[in-house]
C-alpha positions in Angstrom: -26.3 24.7 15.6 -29.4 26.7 15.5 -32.3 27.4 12.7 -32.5 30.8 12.3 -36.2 30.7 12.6 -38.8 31.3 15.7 -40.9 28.4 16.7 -44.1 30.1 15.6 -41.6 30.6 12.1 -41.0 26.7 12.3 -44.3 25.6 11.7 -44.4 27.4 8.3 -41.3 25.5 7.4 -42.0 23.3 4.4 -43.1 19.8 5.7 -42.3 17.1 3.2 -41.9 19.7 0.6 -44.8 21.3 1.0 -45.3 22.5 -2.6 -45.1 19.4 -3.7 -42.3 19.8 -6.5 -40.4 16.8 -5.3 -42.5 13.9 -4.6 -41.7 11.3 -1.8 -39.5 8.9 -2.8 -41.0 5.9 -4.4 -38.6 3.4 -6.5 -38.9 -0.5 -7.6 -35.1 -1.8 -8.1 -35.0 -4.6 -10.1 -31.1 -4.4 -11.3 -27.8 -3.5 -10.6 -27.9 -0.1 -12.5 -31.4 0.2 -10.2 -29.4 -0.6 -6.9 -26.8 2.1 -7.8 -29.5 4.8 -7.7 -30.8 3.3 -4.4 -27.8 3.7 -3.4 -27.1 7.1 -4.0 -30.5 8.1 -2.5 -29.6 6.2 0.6 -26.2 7.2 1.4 -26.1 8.6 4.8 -29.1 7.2 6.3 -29.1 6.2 9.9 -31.0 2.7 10.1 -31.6 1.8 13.9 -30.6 -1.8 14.6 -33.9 -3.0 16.0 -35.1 -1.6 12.5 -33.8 -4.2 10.7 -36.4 -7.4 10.5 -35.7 -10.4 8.4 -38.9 -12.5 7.7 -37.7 -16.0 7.1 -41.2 -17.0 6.4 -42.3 -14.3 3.9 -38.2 -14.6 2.9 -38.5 -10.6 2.9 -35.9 -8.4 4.8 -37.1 -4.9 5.7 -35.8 -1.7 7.5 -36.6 1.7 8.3 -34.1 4.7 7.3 -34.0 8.1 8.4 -32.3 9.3 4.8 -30.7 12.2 4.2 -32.7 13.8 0.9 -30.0 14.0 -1.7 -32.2 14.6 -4.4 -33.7 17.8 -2.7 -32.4 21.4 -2.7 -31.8 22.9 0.3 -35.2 24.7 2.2 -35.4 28.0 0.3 -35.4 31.0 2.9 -34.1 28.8 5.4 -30.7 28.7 7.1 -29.2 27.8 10.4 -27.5 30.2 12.6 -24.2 29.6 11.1 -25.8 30.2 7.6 -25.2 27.3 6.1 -28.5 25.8 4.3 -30.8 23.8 5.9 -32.1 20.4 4.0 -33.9 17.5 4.4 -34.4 13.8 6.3 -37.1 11.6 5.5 -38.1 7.5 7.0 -37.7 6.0 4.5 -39.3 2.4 4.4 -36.7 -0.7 2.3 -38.3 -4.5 1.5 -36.1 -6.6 -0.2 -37.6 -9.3 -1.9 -36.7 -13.6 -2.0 -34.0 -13.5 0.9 -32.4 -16.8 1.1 -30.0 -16.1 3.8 -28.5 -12.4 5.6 -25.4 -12.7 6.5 -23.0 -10.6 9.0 -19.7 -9.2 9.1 -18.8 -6.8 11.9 -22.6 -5.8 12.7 -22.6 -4.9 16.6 -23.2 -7.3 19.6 -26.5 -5.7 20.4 -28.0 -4.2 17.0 -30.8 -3.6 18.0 -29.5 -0.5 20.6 -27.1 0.3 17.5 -27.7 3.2 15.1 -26.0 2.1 11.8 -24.8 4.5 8.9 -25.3 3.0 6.0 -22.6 3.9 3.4 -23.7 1.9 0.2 -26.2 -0.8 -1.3 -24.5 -2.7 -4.2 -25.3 -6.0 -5.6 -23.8 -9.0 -7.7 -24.3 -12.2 -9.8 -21.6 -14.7 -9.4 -20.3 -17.2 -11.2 -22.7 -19.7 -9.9 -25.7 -17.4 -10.6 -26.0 -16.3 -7.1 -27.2 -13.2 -6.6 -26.1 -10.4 -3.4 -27.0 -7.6 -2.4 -24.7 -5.8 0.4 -25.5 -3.4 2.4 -22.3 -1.7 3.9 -22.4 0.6 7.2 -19.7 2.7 8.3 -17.5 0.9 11.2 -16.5 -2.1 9.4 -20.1 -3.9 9.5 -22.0 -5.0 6.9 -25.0 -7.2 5.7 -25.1 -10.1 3.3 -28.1 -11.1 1.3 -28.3 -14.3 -0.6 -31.6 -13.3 -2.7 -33.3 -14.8 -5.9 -33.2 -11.9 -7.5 -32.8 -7.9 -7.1 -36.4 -6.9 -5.9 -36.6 -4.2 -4.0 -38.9 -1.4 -2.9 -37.9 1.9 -1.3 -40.4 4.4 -0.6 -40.3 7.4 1.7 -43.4 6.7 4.6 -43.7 9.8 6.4 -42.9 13.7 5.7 -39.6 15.2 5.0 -38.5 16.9 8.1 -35.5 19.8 8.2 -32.2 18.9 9.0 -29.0 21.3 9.5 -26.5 18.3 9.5 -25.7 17.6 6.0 -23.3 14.3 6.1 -19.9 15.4 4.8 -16.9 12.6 3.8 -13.4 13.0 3.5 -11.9 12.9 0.2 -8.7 10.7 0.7 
């Protein structure tokens, strides 16, 4: 798939929306209903493996997305070859806050080669007043973390850049 834009064109192309109508992504998730909008903004982001850093010291566990801008209109003007709209990826920088312990289910042998799709963030209390938060990947893998409580910090740490791919799913 091809923009339907010249290189010289290309450099005009808004660069983390240029006119500055929607912000870079900055959000502090402090509950459940918070984690659900992080993890609507997150669907579809591609988190490399060797990304992924958990800081037993600092008990902080932090990654690097490349996000898929849900929350952005498509580049006005600007379509690929095929016509369909062109839109938006942005790194997108995650620090979850008072991690106990990260577990694993079906993560790959060598994550750090792997690029992981992340699917959904979602989080729960239970009955012993421990609190999760899962991060689920397509694949079958997923990450556990035992936290104090929800703390976490998303913001977007370098411009928007355009994208043809938008992700598409199934509906079953």
């Amino acid at each position: 798939m091809k923009m339907n834009k010249t290189p010289d064109q290309m450099q005009d192309l808004p660069q983390s929306n240029a006119d500055e109508t929607v912000p870079p992504l900055r959000l502090l998730a402090k509950d459940n209903a918070d984690i659900e909008v992080v993890s609507a903004l997150l669907q579809d982001a591609i988190i490399p493996g060797a990304d992924m850093l958990y800081d037993h010291g600092t008990r902080c566990f932090i990654f690097i997305a490349n996000r898929f801008c849900w929350e952005r209109p498509p580049l006005a003007g600007v379509t690929a070859e095929d016509g369909h709209p062109v839109h938006e990826r942005s790194l997108c920088g995650v620090r979850i806050e008072g991690v106990h312990r990260v577990l694993q289910n079906g993560m790959p042998a060598r994550r750090e080669m792997a690029l992981l799709n992340l699917l959904a963030i979602t989080s729960k209390t239970s009955e012993d007043d421990r609190v999760e938060i899962n991060l689920t990947f397509s694949g079958a893998a997923a990450l556990r973390l035992i936290v104090d409580d929800i703390d976490v910090i998303v913001q977007d740490v370098e411009a928007s850049h355009p994208t043809m791919q938008q992700p598409q799913h199934a509906l079953d």
